[in-house]
C-alpha positions in Angstrom: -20.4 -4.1 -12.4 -22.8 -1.3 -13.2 -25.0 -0.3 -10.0 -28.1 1.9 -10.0 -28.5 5.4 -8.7 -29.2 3.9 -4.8 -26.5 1.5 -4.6 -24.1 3.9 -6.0 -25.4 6.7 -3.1 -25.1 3.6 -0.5 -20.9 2.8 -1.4 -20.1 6.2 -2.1 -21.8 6.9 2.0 -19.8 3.9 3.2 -16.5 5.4 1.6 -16.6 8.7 3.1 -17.3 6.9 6.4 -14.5 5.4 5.8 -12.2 8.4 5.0 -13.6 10.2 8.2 -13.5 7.7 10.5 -9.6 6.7 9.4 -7.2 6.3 11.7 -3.7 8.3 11.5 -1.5 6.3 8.8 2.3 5.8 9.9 4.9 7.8 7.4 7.7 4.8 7.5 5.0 2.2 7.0 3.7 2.9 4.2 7.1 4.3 2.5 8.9 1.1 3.5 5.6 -1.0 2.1 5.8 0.9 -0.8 9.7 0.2 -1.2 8.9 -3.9 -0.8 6.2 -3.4 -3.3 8.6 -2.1 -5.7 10.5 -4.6 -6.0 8.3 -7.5 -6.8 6.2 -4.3 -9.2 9.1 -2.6 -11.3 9.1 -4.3 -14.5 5.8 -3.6 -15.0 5.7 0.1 -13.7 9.0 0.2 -16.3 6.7 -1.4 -19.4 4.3 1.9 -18.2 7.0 4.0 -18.6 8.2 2.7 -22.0 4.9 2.5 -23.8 4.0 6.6 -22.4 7.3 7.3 -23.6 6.9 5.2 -27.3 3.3 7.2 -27.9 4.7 10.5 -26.9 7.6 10.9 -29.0 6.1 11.5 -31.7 4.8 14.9 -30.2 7.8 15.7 -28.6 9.8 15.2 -32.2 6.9 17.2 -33.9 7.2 20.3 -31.5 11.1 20.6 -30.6 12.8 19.5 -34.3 11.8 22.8 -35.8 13.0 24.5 -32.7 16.4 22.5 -32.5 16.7 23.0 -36.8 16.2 26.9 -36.1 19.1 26.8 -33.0 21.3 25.0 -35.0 20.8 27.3 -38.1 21.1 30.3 -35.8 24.7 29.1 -34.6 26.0 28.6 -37.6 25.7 32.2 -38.3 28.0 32.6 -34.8 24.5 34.9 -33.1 20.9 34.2 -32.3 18.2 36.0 -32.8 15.8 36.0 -30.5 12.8 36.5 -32.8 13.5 33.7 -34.8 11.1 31.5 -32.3 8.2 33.8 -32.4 8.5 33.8 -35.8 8.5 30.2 -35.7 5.2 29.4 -33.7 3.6 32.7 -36.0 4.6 30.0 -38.5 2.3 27.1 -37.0 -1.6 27.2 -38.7 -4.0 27.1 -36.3 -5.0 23.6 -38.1 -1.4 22.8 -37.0 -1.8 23.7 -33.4 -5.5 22.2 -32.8 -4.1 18.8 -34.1 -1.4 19.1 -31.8 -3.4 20.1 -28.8 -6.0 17.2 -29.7 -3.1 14.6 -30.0 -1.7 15.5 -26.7 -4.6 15.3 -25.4 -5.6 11.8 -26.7 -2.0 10.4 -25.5 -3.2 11.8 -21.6 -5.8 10.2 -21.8 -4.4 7.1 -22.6 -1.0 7.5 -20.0 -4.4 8.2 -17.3 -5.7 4.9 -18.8 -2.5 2.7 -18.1 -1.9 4.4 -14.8 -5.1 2.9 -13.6 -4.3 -0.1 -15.3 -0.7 -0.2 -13.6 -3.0 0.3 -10.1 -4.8 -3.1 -11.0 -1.4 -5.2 -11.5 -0.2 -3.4 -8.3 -3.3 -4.7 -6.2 -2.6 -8.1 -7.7 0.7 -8.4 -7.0 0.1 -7.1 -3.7 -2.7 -9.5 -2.6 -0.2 -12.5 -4.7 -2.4 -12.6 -7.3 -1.5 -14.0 -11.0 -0.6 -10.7 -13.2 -1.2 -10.4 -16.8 0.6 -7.4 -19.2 -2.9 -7.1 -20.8 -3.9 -5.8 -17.5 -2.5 -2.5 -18.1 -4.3 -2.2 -20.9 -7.7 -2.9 -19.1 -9.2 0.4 -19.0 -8.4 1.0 -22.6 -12.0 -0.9 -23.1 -14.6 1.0 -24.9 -16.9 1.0 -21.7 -13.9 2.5 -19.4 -12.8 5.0 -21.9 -15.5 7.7 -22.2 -14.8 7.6 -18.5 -10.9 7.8 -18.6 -11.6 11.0 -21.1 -14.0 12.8 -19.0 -11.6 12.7 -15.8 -8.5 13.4 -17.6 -10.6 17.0 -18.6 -11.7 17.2 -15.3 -8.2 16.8 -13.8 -6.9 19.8 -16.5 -9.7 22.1 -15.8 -9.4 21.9 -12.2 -5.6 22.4 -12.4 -6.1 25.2 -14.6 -8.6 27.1 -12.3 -6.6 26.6 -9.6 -3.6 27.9 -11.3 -4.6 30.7 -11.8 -5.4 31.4 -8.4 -2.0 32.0 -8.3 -0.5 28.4 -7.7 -1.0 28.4 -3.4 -4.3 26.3 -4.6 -2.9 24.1 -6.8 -0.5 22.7 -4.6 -3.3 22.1 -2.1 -4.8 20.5 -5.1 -2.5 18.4 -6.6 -2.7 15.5 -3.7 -6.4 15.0 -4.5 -6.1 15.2 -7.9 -3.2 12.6 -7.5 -6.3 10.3 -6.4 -8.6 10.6 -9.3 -6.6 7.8 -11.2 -6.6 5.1 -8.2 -10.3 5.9 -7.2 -11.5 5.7 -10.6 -9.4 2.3 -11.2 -11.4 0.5 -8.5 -14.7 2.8 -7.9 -14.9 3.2 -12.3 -18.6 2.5 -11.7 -19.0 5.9 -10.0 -19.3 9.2 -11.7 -16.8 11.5 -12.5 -18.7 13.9 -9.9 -18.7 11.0 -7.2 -14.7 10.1 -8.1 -13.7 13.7 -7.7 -16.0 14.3 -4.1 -13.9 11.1 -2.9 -10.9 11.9 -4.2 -10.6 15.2 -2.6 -12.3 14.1 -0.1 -9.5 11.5 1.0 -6.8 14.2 -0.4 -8.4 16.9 2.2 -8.1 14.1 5.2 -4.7 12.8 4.5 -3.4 15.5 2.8 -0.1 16.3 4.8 1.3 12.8 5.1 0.3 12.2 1.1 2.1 15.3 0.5 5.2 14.6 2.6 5.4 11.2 0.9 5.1 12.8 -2.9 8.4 14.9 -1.7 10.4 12.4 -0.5 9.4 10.2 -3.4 10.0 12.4 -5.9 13.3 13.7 -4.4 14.9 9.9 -4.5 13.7 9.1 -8.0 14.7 12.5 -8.7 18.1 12.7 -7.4 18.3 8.8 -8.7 17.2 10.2 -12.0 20.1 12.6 -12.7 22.7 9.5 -10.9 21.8 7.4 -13.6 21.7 10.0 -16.6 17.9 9.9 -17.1 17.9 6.4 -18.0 16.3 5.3 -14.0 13.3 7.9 -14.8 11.6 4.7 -16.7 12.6 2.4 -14.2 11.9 5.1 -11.0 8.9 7.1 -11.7 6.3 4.5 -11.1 7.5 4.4 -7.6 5.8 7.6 -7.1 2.2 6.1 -7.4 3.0 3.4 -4.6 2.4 5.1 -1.6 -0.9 6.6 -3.2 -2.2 2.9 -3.5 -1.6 2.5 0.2 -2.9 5.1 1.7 -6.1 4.4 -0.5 -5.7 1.0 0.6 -5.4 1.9 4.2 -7.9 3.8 4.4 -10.7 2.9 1.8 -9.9 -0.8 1.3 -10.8 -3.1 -1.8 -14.1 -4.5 -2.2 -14.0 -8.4 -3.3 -14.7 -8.4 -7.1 -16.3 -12.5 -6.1 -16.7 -12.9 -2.6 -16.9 -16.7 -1.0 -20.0 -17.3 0.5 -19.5 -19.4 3.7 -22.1 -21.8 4.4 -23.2 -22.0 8.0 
């Protein structure tokens, strides 16, 4: 639904109320939520994982078979030579390179696209709602796509910046960054602007007990990770973005896409 410039100001006021006025959230709620959520969500956080890891292959095979051809050359001749891989990227045109970057780039944007549309199923299977596989694909649509594009450059830019301010910002950053994906998946009516001023703005409010979460998180799938051989990452990973979706939900809330009106 596409709102004008005064209803947009009027939800985006109501949000931040929301974030400021938000109660404390409880640590073991949300990560045992988010473990019950799981559950009934993996196959299609998994299908995520697969089709990411189907469209980026052929980047990874493009930019590591030369190196692994030159390693395996090197050891046949018993010693490497450690300016064989200089040589190798001197090697690359820069027609090479800006293909590359662009092609990255478009596969980003589309991983950004099914992570939103992975936050969608969630909500539905959450609220016991039908769920469709097509649904990931829902922000691939022409109309959500310029958008998806224009935060996925956002989200690089600002990472870069605060990079190089010597990292200490980025790791501030990186829990309201986390939130551009969700907000935009159920606020992609907004702005890019008025995504990123409630994204950190709900990052900045909540951002120790979203950070503690991303660590334990990510230490389980990674420690489950390496257990299994790798193989768990597709399975595991998407468990990452479930207590996100909480503490959005907890403290922002879903609007009704068709509300029932109740006749008095």
């Amino acid at each position: 639904m596409k709102l004008n410039k005064q209803q947009r100001m009027s939800k985006i006021t109501v949000i931040l109320e929301k974030i400021n006025q938000a109660k404390p959230l409880d640590f073991g709620t949300i990560f045992s939520d988010s473990i019950e959520l799981f559950k009934k969500s993996w196959l299609y956080g998994f299908l995520f994982q697969l089709i990411v890891l189907i469209i980026t292959l052929p980047f990874i095979i493009v930019l590591y078979v030369p190196f692994v051809k030159s390693i395996i050359e090197q050891s046949k001749s018993g010693s490497v030579d450690p300016d064989v891989f200089g040589s190798l990227f001197a090697g690359f045109t820069g027609l090479y390179l800006a293909f590359f970057v662009l092609g990255l780039l478009a596969v980003t944007v589309f991983q950004m696209a099914l992570q939103a549309g992975f936050f969608r199923i969630v909500k539905n299977i959450d609220d016991g709602n039908e769920v469709q596989i097509s649904d990931l694909f829902y922000f691939l649509k022409g109309k959500y796509f310029g958008g998806v594009t224009l935060l996925t450059l956002t989200i690089i830019l600002i990472s870069i910046v605060a990079a190089l301010l010597f990292y200490v910002p980025l790791i501030y950053a990186m829990i309201p960054l986390s939130f551009f994906t969700i907000v935009f998946a159920f606020n992609s009516e907004l702005s890019i602007g008025e995504i990123v001023k409630i994204s950190f703005s709900l990052g900045t409010k909540k951002w120790l007990i979203s950070f503690g979460l991303f660590i334990v998180t990510y230490v389980i799938v990674v420690f489950l990770t390496l257990l299994t051989c790798g193989i768990g990452s597709l399975f595991l990973s998407p468990f990452i973005y479930l207590p996100l979706y909480f503490v959005y939900k907890q403290v922002i809330g879903f609007e009704e896409e068709n509300p029932v009106e109740v006749v008095e």
